[in-house]
N, C-alpha and C positions, 0 to 999 in steps of 0.2 A: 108443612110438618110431615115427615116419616115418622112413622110408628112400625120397627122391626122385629118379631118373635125371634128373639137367638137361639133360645131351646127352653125346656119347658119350666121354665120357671124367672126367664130372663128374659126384656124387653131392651129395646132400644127404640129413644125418644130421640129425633134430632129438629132441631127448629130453625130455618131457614132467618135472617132478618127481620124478615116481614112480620114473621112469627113473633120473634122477640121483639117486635112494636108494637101486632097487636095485643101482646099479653103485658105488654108496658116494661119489658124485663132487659134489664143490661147483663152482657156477661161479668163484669168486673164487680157486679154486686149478688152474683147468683150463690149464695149462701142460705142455710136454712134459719141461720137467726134474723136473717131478714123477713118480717111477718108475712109482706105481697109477695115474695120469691116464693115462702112455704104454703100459702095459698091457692098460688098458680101451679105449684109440681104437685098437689096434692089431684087439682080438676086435671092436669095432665093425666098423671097416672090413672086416675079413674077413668078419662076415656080410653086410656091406652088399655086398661084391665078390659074395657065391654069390647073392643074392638079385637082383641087377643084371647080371653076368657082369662087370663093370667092374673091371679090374682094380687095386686102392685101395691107393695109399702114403702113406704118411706127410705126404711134400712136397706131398700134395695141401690138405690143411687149411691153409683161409685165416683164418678167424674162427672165434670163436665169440662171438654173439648171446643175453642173455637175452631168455626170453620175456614177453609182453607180458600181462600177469595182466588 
């Protein structure tokens, strides 16, 4: 997992595979009306907020991007 401060008030979360196995998460179902999807981005972002001080909601998440193999 990367956890990036873009500037102050913006993060960027990226999750490698592994990630997305340990948190049990596929790309093709990462929507927030998915219960376990809005779950796992909500412990994302709260680590991401203690690690950054940035404090991380929901309405922040613009995209998500797969990664490029």
């Amino acid at each position: 997992m990367t956890i990036e401060q873009i500037d102050s008030n913006r993060i960027l979360i990226a999750l490698c595979d592994d990630d997305m196995k340990s948190f049990s998460l596929e790309f093709e179902s990462m929507t927030l009306s998915n219960p376990h999807v809005k779950e796992m981005i909500q412990r994302l972002l709260k680590f991401a907020s203690n690690e950054t001080g940035i404090s991380a909601k929901e309405r922040y998440i613009k995209s998500k991007i797969p990664a490029q193999q």
